[in-house]
N, C-alpha and C positions, 0 to 999 in steps of 0.2 A: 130501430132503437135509437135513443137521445143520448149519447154518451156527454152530452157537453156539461159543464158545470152550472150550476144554478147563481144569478145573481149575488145572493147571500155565503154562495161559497168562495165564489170569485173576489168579493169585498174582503171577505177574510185572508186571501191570500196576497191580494192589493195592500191591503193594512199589515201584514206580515212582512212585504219588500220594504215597506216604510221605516219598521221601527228598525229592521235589521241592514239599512244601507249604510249605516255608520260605523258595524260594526267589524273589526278586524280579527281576522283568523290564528295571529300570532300578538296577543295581545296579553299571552300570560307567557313567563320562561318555556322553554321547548321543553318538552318532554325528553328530548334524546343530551340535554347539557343540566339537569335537572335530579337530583338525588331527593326519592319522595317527593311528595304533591306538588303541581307545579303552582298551585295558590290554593290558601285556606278558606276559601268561600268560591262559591259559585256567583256570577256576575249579576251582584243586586243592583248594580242602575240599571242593566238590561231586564232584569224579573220587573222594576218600578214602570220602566216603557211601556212592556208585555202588559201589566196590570191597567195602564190606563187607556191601551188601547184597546181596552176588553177583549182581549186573545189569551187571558187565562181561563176564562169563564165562557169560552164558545159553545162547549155545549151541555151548560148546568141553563135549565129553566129559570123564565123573566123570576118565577118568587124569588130566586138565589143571584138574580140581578146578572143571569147569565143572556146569551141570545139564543139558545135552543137550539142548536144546529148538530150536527151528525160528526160521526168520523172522518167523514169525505173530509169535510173542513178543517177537521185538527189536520190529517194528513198533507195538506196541502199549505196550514203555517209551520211544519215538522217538516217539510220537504224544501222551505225556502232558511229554516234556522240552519241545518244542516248544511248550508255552503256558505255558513260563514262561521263554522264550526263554534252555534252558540253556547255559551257555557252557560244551563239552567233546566232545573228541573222540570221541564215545559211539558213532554211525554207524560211522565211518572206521574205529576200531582195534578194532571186533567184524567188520564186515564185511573186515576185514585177515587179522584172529585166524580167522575160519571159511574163509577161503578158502585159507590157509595147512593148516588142519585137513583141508581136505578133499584137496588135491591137493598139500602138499608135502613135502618128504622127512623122513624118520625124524629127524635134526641139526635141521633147522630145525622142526621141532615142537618137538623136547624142548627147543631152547632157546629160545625166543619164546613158546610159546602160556602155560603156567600162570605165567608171572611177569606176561604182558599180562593173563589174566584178574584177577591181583591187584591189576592196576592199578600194579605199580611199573616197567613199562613202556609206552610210548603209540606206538600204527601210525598211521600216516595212507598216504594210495591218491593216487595222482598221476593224476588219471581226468578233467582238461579238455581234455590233450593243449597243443597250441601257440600254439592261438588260442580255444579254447573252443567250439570250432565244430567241428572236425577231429576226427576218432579218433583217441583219446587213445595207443593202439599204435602208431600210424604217427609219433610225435612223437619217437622215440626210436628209434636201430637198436641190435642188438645182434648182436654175431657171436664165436665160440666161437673162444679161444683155447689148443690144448693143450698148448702149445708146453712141453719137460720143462726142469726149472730155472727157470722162474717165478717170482720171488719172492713172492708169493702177492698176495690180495686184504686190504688195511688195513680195510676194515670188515666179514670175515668175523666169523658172529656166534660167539662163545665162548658155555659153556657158563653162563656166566650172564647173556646177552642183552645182553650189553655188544659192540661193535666191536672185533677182535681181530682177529690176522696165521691168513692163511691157509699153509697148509705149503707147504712149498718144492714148488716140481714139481704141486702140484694146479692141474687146469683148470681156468680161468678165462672168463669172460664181457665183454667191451669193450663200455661203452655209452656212447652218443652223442647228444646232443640236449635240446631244453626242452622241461619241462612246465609251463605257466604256471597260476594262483591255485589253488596245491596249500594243500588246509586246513591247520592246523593245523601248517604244517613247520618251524615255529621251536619248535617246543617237543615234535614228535614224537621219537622216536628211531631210529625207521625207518621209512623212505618204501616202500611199493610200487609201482615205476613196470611199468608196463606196455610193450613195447617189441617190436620188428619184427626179425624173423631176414631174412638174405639169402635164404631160401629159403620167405616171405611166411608164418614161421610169429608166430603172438603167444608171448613168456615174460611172465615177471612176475619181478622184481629186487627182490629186497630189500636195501634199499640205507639203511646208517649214515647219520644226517645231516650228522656228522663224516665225512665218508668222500674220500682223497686224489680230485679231480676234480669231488667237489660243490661245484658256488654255489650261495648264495639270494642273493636278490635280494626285499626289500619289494614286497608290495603288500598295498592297501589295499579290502576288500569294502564293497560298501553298509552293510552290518552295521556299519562300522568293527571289524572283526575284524581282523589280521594274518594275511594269506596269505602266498604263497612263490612265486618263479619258482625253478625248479628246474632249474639246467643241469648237464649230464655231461658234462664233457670227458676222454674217455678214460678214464671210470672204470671200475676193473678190480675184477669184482663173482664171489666163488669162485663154482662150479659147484654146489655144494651151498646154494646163496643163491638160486639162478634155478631157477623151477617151468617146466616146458616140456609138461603135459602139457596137452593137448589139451581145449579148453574152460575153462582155467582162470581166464581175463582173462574171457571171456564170464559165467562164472557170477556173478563177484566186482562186474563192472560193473551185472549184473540186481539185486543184493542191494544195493548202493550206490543205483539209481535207485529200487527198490521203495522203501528207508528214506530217500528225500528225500520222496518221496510221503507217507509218512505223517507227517512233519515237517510239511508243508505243509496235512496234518487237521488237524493236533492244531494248529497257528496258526491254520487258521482258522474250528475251533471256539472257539477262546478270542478272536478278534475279533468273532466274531458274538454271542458272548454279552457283550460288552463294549459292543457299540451294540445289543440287546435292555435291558442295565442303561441306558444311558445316555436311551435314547428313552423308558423307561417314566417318567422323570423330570424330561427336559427339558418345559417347558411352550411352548406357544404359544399364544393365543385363548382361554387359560384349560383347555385341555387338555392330556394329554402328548400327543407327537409320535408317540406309538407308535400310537394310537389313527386316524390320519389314515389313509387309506387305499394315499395313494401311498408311504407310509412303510412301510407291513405289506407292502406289494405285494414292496418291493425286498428286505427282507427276507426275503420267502418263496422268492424267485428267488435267492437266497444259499443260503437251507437246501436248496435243490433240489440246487444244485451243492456242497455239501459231503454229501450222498448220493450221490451218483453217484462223488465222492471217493472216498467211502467202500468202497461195494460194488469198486469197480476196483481199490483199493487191496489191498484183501483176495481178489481173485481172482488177481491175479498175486503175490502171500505166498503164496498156497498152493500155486500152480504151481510156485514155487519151493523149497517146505517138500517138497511129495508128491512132485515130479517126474513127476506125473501130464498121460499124455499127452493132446492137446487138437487141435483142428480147424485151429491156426496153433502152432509154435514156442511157449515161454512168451515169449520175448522180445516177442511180438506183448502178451500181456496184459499185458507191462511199460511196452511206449510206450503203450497206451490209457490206464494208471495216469496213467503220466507227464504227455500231455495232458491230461488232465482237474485232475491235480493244478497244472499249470501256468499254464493259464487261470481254472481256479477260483479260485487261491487270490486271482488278481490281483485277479477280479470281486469278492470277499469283500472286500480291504482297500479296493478303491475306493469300495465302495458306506457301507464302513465312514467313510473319509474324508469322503465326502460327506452322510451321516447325525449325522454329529458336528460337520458345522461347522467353526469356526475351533478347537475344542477336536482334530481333529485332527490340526492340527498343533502345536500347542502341546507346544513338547520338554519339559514340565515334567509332560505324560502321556504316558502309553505307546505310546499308539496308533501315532504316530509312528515309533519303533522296529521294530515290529510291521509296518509298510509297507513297510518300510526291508529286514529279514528276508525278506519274503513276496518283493520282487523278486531277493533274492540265490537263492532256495528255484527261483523260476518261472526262471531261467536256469543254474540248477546242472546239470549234465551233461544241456545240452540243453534248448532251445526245447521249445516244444509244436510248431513246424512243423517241428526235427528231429527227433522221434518220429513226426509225421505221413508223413514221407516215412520214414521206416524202415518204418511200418507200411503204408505201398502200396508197397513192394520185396517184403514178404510175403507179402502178398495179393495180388501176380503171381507170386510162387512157388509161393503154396499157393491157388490158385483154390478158394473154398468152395461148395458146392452140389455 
């Protein structure tokens, strides 16, 4: 078997070191000296970089001006943003833009996907659901209004991806409910909320953030990042807005958990190599501290689990990329990802914190920060014990042997 990367994925992660070698990990207030969001935007001269190095658009097709490439390759520019703790919707509005590509309708490609890959519009995914624990689909109902004479939906998208009136008398979609710590929703322009039909089916809404019925509501992530609570009260979203087909919330939610996963390599590659720098210099007894044995010990049980990151990581990418069939579901290869990426990364900054001494927390370094991410990363769409019981619901359906 060829486990190596493919030229075009390789260039992608080449072109990823590039735009992101400038950029610094403490370059907004700390999150721990910081009261509310540590800045009111997400970093648009980094989105302008990302945009013109075509890594917003890696894998939306040449019509949408994209380069057609797989998951592998987002994970691998998602795994080199992550160690320099990028601040941008990079995940959310390609994992938005593909899932839209893949499953929705003819209008809402041609007007969403090549102006998102240009970067001069931003998606974000409403995928914690109400409590962050719950299925993010069941947060939300939606029920199909086609009632003729309708004054239409206020945030249908027009054709230049801006919020616009939908026609008189076109079907419509009623949605209802919260999605709570939706990334990026104060500065998206369209949310994808996932949501529940009366007849226990999933859609996906794309839904204006200006849109007659939306609130947000602040909150505030470990990161000190600005989140969103997202409530629909009666908001009235066109039928040409809402993708209904079959598998499409499932596919989009595997492609959002795989690229948290590799978020959570690529941090905690960049921590381990930050307490490898730091022990080989720190002294103690007149040696470094690298050289001790219970020092190396903990560090090696680090690199163990950011392999095992790794390889999981990249077998549920590819189960996702191939659609190649396997002995469980791909989803099963996305909660083993998930676990592993969850627990790992936690084991990595603890042992980092504790290898560093009082220098880890000290907010005038990074590391701090870096701790700070890794627990938002280990609880984003999902514990590692709610991947674990996803993954024994599986493994009673799909008995192996």
């Amino acid at each position: 078997m060829d486990f190596t990367f493919t030229e075009e994925q390789q260039a992608a992660a080449e072109a990823a070191r590039g735009v992101f070698a400038g950029v610094a990990p403490d370059a907004v207030p700390s999150p721990a000296l910081t009261r509310g969001a540590v800045a009111d935007d997400f970093d648009r001269a980094l989105w302008a970089r990302l945009a013109s190095a075509d890594l917003l658009s890696l894998l939306l097709d040449e019509e949408y001006g994209g380069a057609g490439l797989d998951a592998i390759a987002l994970c691998l520019v998602l795994r080199e943003a992550s160690k320099v703790l990028a601040r941008t919707p990079l995940l959310e509005s390609s994992a938005a833009a593909a899932a839209l590509q893949a499953y929705g309708g003819p209008e809402l490609k041609s007007s969403l996907l090549a102006p998102a890959g240009r970067g001069e519009i931003v998606l974000t995914v409403a995928a914690n659901g109400r409590t962050g624990h719950d299925p993010a689909e069941l947060a939300v109902t939606a029920r199909q209004n086609d009632t003729a004479g309708a004054t239409g939906a206020t945030g249908t998208v027009d054709e230049h991806g801006a919020g616009g009136t939908g026609e008189p008398g076109a079907g419509e979609w009623v949605l209802d409910g919260v999605q709570t710590v939706v990334p990026w929703a104060y500065d998206a322009d369209f949310v994808v909320v996932p949501a529940r039909t009366g007849d226990d089916r999933s859609v996906l809404a794309v839904v204006a953030r200006e849109h007659e019925g939306v609130v947000l509501a602040e909150q505030i992530s470990t990161t000190g990042e600005r989140l969103g609570e997202l409530r629909l009260e009666s908001a009235r979203i066109a039928d040409r807005d809402v993708i209904t087909a079959d598998g499409a919330w499932e596919w989009l939610r595997a492609l959002l958990t795989t690229g948290t996963c590799a978020q959570a390599l690529g941090l905690g590659e960049r921590v381990l190599a930050m307490t490898g720098e730091y022990a080989g210099k720190r002294e103690q007894f007149g040696h470094p501290i690298a050289t001790f044995q219970a020092v190396a010990v903990q560090a090696a049980d680090r690199y163990i689990d950011l392999r095992a990151m790794e390889v999981t990581l990249w077998q549920a990418a590819w189960r996702i990329a191939s659609g190649a069939p396997g002995a469980l579901p791909a989803s099963g290869d996305v909660a083993v990802a998930k676990i592993w990426a969850s627990e790992g990364v936690r084991r990595v900054v603890q042992t980092a914190q504790h290898l560093h001494g009082g220098f880890g927390a000290d907010v005038d370094y990074p590391l701090h920060r870096y701790h700070a991410w890794a627990k938002h990363l280990e609880l984003s769409l999902g514990p590692a014990a709610a991947h674990e019981e996803a993954l024994g619901d599986l493994l009673a359906a799909h008995p192996l042997g």
